[in-house]
PyMOL Python script that loads the backbone (N, CA, C, O; Angstrom):
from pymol import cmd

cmd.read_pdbstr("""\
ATOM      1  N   UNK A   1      11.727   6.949 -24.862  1.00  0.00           N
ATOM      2  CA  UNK A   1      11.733   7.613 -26.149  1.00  0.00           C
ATOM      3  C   UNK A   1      11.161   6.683 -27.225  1.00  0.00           C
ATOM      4  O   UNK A   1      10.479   7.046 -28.183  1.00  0.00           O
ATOM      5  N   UNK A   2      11.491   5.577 -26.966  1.00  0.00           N
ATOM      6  CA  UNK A   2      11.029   4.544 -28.239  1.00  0.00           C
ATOM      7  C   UNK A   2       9.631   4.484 -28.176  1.00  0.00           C
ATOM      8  O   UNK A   2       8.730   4.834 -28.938  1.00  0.00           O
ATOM      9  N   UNK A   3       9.665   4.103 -27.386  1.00  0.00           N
ATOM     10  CA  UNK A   3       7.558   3.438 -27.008  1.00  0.00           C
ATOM     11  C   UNK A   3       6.539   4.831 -27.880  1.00  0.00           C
ATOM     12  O   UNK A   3       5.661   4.746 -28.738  1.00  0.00           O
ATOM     13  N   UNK A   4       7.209   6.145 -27.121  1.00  0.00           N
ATOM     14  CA  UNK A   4       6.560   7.160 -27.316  1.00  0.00           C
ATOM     15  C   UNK A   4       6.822   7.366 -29.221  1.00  0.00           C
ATOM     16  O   UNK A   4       5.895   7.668 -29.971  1.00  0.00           O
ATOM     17  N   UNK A   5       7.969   7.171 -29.598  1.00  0.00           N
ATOM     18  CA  UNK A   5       8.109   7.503 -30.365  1.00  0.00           C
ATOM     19  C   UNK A   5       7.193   6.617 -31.344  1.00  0.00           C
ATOM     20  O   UNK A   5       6.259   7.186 -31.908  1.00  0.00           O
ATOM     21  N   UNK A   6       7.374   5.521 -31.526  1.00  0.00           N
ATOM     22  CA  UNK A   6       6.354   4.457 -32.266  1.00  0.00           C
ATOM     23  C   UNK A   6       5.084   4.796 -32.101  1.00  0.00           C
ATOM     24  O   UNK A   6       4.481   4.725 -33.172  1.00  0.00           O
ATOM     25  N   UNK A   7       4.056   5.319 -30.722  1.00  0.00           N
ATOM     26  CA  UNK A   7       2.785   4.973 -30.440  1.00  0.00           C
ATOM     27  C   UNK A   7       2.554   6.727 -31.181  1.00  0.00           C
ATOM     28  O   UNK A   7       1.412   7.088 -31.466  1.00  0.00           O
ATOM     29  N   UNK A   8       3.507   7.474 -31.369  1.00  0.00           N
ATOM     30  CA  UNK A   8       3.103   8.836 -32.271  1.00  0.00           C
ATOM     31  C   UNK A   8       2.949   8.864 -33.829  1.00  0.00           C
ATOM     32  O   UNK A   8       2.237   9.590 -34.524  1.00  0.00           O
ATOM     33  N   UNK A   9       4.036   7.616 -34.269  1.00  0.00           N
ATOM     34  CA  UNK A   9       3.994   7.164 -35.549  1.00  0.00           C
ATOM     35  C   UNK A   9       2.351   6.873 -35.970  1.00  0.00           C
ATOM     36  O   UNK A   9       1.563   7.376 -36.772  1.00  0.00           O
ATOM     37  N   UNK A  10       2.296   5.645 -34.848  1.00  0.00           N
ATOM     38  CA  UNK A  10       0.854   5.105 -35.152  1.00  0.00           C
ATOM     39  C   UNK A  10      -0.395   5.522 -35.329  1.00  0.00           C
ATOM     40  O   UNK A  10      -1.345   4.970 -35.884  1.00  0.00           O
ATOM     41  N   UNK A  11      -0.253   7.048 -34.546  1.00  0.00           N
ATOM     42  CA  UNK A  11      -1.155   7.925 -34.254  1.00  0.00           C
ATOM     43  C   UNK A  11      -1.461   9.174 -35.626  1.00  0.00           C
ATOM     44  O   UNK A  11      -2.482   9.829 -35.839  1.00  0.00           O
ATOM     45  N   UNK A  12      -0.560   9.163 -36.142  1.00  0.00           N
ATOM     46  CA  UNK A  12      -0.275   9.828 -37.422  1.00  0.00           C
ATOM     47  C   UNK A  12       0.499  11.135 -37.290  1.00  0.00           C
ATOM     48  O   UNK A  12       0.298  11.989 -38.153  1.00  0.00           O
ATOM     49  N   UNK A  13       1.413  11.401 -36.247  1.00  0.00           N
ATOM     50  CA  UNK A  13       2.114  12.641 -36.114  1.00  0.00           C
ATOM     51  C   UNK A  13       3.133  12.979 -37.040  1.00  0.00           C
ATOM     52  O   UNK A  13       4.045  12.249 -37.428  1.00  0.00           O
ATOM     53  N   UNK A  14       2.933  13.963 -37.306  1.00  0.00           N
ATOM     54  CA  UNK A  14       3.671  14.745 -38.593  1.00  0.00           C
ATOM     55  C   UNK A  14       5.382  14.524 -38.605  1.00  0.00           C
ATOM     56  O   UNK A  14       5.898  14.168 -39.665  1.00  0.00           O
ATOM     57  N   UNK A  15       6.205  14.737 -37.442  1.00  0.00           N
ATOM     58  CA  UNK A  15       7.337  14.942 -37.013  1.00  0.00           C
ATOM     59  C   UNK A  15       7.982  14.360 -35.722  1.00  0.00           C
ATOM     60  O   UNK A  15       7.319  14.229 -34.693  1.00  0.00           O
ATOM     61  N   UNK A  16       8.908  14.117 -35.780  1.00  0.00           N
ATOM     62  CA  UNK A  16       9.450  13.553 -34.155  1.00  0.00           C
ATOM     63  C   UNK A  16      10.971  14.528 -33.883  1.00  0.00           C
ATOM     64  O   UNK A  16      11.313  15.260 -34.812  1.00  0.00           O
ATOM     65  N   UNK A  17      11.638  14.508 -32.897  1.00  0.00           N
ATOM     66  CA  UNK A  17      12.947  15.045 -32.549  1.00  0.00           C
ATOM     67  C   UNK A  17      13.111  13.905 -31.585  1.00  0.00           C
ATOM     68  O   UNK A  17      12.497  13.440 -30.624  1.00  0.00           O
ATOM     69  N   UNK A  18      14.148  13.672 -32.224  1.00  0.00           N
ATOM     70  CA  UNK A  18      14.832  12.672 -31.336  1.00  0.00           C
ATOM     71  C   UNK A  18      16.257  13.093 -31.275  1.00  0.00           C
ATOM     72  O   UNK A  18      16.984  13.538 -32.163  1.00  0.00           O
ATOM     73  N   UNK A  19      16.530  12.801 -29.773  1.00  0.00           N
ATOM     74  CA  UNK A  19      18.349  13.076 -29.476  1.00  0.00           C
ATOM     75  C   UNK A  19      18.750  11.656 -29.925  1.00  0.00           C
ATOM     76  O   UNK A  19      18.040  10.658 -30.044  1.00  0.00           O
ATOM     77  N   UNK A  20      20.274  11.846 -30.175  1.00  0.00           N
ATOM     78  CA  UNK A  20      21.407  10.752 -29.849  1.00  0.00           C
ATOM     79  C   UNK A  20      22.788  11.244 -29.522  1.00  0.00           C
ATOM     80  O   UNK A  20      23.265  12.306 -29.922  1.00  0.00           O
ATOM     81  N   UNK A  21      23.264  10.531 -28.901  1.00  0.00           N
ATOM     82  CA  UNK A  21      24.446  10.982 -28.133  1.00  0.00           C
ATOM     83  C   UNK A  21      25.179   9.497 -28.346  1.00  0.00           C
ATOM     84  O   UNK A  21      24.709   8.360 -28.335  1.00  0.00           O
ATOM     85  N   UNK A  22      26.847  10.114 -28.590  1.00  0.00           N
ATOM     86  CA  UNK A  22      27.445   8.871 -28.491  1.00  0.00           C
ATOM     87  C   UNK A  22      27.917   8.197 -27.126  1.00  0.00           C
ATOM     88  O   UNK A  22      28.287   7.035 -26.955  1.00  0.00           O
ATOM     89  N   UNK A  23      27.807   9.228 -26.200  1.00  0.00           N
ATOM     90  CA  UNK A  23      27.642   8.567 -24.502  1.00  0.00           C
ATOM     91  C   UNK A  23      27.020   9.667 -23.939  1.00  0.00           C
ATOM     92  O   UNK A  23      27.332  10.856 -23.885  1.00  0.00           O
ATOM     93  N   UNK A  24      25.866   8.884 -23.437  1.00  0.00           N
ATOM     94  CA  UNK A  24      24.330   9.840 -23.309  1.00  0.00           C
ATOM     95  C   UNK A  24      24.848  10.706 -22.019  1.00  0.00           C
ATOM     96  O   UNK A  24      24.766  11.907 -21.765  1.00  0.00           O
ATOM     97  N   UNK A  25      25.535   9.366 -21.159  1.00  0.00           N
ATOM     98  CA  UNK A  25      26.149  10.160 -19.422  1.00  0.00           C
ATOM     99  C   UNK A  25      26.763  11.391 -19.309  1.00  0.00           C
ATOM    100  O   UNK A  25      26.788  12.236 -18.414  1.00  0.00           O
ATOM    101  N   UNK A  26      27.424  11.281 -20.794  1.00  0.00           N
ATOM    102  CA  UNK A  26      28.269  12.365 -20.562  1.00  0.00           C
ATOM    103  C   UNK A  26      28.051  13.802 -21.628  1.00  0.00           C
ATOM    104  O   UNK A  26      28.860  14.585 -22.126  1.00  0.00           O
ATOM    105  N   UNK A  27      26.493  13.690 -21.685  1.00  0.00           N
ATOM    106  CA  UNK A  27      26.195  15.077 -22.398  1.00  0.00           C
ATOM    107  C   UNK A  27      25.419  16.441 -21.900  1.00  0.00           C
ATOM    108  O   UNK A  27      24.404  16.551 -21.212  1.00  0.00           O
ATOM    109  N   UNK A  28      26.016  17.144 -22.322  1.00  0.00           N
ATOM    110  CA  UNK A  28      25.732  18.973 -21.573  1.00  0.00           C
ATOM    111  C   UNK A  28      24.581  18.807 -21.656  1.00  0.00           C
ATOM    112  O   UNK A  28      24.184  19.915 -21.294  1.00  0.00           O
ATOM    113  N   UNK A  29      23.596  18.163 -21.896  1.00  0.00           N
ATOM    114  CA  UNK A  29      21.865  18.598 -22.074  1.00  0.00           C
ATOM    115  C   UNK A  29      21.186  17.448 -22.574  1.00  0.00           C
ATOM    116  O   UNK A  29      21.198  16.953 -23.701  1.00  0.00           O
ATOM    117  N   UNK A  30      20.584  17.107 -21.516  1.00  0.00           N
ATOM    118  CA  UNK A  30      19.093  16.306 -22.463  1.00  0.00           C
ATOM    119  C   UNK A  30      19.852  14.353 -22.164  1.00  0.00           C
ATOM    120  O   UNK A  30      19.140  13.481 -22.663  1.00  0.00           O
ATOM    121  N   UNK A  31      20.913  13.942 -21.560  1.00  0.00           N
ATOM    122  CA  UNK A  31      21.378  13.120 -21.807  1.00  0.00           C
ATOM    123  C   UNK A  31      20.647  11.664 -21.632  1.00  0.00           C
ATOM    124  O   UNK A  31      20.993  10.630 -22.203  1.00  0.00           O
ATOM    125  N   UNK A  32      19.173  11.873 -20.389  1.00  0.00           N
ATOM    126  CA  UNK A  32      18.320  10.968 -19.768  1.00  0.00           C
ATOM    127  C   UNK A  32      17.800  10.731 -20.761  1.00  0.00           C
ATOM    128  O   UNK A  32      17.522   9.535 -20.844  1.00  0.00           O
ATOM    129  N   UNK A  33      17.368  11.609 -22.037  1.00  0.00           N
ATOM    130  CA  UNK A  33      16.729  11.166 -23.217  1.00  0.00           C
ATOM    131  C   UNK A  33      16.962  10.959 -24.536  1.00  0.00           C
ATOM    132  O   UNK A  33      16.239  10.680 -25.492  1.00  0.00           O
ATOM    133  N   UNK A  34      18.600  11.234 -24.330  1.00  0.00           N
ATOM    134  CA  UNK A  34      18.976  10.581 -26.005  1.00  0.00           C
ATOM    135  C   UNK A  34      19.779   8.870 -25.826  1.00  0.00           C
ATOM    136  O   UNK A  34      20.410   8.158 -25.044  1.00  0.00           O
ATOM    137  N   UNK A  35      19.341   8.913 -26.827  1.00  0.00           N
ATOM    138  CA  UNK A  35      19.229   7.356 -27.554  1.00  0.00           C
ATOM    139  C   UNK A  35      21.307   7.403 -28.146  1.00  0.00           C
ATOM    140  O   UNK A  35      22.007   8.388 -28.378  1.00  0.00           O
ATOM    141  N   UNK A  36      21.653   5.948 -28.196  1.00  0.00           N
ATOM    142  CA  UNK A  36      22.909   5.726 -28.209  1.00  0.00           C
ATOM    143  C   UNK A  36      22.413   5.524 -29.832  1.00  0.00           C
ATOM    144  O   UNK A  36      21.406   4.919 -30.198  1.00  0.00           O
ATOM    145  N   UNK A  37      23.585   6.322 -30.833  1.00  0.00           N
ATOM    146  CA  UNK A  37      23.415   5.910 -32.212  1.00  0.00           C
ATOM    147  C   UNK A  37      22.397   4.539 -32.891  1.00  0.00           C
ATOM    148  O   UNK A  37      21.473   4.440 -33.698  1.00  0.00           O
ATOM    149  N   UNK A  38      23.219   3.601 -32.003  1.00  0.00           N
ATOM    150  CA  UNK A  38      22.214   1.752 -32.545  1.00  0.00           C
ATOM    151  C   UNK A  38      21.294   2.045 -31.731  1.00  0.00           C
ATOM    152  O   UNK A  38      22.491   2.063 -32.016  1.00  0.00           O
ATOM    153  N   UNK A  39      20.408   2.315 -30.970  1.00  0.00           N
ATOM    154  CA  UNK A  39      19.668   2.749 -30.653  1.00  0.00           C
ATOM    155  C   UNK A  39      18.764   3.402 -32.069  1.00  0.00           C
ATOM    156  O   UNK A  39      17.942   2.812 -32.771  1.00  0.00           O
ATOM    157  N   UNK A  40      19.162   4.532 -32.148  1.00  0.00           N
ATOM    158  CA  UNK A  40      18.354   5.045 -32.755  1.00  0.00           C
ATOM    159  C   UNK A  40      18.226   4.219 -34.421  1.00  0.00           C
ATOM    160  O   UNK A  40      17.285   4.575 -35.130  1.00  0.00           O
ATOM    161  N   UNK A  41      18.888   3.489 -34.786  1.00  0.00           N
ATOM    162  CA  UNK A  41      18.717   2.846 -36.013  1.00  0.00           C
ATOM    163  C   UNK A  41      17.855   1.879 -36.109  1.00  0.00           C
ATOM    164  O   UNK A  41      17.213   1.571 -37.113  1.00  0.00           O
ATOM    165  N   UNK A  42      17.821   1.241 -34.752  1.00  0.00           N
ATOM    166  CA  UNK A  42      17.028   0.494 -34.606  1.00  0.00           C
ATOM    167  C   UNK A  42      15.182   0.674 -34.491  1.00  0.00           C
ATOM    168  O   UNK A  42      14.212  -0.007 -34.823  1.00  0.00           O
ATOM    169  N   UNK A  43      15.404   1.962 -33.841  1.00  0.00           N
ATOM    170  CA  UNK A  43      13.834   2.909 -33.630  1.00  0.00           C
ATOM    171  C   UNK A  43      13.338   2.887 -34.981  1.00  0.00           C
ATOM    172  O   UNK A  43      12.230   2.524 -35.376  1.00  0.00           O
ATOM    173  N   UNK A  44      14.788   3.539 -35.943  1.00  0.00           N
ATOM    174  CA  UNK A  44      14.217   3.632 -37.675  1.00  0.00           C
ATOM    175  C   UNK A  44      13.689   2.730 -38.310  1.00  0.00           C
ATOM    176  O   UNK A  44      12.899   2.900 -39.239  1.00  0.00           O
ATOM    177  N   UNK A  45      14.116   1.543 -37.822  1.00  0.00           N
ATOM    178  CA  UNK A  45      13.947   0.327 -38.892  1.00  0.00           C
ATOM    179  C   UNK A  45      12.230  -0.061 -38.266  1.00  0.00           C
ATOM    180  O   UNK A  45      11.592  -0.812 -39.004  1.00  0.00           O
ATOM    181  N   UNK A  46      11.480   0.448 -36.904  1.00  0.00           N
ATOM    182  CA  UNK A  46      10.269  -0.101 -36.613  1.00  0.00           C
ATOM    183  C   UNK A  46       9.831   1.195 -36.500  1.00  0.00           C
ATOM    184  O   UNK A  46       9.144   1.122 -35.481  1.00  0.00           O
ATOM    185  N   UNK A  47       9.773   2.412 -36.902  1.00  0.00           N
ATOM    186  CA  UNK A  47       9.367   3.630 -37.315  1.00  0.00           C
ATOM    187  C   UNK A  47       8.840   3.343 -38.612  1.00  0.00           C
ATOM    188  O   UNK A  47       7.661   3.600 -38.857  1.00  0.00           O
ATOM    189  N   UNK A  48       9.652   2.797 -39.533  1.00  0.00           N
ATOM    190  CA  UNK A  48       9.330   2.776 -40.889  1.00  0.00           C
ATOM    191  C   UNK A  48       8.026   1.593 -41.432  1.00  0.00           C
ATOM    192  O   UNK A  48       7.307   1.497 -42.427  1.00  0.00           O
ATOM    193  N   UNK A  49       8.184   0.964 -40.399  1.00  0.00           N
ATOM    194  CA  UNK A  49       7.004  -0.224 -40.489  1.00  0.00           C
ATOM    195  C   UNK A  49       6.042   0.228 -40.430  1.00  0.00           C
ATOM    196  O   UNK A  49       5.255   0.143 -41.373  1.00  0.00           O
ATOM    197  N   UNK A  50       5.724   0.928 -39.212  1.00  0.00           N
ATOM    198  CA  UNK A  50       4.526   1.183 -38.651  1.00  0.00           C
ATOM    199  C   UNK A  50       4.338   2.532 -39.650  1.00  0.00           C
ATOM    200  O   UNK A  50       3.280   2.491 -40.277  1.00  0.00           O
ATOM    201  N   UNK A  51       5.065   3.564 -39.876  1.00  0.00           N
ATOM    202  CA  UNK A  51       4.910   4.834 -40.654  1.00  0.00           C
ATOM    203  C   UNK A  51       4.168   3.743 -42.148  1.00  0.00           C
ATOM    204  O   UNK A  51       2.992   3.927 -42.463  1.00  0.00           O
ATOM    205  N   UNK A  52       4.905   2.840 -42.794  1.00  0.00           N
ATOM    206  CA  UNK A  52       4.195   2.243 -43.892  1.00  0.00           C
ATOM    207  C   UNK A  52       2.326   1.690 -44.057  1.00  0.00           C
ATOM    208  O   UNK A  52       1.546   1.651 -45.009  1.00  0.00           O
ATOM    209  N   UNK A  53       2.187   1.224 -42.116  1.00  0.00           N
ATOM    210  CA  UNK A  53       0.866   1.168 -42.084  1.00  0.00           C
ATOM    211  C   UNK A  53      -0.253   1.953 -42.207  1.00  0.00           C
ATOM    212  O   UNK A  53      -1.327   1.776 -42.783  1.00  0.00           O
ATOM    213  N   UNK A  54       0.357   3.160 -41.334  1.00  0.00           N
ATOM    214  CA  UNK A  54      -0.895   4.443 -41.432  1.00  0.00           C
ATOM    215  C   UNK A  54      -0.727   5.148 -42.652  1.00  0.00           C
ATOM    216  O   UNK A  54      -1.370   6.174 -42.878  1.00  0.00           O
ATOM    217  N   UNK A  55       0.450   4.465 -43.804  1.00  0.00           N
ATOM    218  CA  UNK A  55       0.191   5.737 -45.193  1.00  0.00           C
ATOM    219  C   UNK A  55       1.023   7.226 -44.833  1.00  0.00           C
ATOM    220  O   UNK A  55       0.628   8.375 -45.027  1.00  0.00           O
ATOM    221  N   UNK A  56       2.504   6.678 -44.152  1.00  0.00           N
ATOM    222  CA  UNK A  56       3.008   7.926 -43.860  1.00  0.00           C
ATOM    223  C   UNK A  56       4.883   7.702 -44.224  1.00  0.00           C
ATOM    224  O   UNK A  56       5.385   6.601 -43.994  1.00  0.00           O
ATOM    225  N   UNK A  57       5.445   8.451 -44.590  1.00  0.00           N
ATOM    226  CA  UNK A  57       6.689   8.286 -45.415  1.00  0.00           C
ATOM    227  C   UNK A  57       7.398   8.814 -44.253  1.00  0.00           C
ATOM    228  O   UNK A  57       7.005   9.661 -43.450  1.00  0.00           O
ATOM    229  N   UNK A  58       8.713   8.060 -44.299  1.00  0.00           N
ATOM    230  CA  UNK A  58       9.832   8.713 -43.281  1.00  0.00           C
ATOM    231  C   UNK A  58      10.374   9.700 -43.903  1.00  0.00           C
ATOM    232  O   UNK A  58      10.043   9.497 -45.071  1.00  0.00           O
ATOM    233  N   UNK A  59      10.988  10.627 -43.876  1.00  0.00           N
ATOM    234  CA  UNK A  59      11.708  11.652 -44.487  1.00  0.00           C
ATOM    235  C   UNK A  59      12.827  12.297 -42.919  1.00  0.00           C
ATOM    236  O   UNK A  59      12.629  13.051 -41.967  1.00  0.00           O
ATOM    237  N   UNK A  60      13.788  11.603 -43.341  1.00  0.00           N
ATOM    238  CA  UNK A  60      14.939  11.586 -42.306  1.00  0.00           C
ATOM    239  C   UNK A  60      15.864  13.016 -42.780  1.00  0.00           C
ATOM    240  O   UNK A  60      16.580  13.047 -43.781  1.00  0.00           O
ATOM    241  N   UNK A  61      15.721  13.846 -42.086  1.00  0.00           N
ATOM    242  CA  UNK A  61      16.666  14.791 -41.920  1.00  0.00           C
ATOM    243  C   UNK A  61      17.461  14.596 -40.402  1.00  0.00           C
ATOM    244  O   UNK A  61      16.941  14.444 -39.296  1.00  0.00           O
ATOM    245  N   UNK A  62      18.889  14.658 -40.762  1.00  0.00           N
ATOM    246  CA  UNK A  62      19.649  14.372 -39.221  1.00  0.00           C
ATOM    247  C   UNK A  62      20.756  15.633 -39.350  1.00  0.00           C
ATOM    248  O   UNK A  62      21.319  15.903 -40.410  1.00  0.00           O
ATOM    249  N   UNK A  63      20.917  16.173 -38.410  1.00  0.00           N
ATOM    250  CA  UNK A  63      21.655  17.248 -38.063  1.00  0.00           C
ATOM    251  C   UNK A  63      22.520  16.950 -36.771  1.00  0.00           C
ATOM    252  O   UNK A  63      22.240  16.536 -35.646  1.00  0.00           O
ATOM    253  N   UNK A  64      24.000  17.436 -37.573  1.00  0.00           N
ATOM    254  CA  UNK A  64      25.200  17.162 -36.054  1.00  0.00           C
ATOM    255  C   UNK A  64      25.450  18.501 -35.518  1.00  0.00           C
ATOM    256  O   UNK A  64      26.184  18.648 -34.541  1.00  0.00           O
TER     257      UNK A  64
END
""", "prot")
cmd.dss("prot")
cmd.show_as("cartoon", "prot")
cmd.util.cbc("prot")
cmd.orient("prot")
């Protein structure tokens, strides 16, 4: 999820969906591909780098 997610940043993609789960093992759907909370904060903090290079703004909407 990360790799992909960064090399789409770089690329200039409009949007991402990303899962997180607070224990990925144990979720009804999708669990091989969500990210553990620090996980995903961590994606944000080198999302926002690279989004700053190509001239592109994060705009974080998160839904539980």
């Amino acid at each position: 999820v990360k790799p992909m997610s960064l090399a789409s940043i770089a690329c200039g993609c409009d949007g991402l969906i990303i899962e997180t789960h607070h224990k990925p093992e144990e979720a009804l759907c999708d669990g091989a591909q969500s990210l553990y909370p620090s996980q995903l904060s961590e994606l944000l903090i080198e999302a926002d780098k690279i989004a700053n290079v190509v001239n592109k703004n994060l705009n974080l909407s998160i839904k539980v």
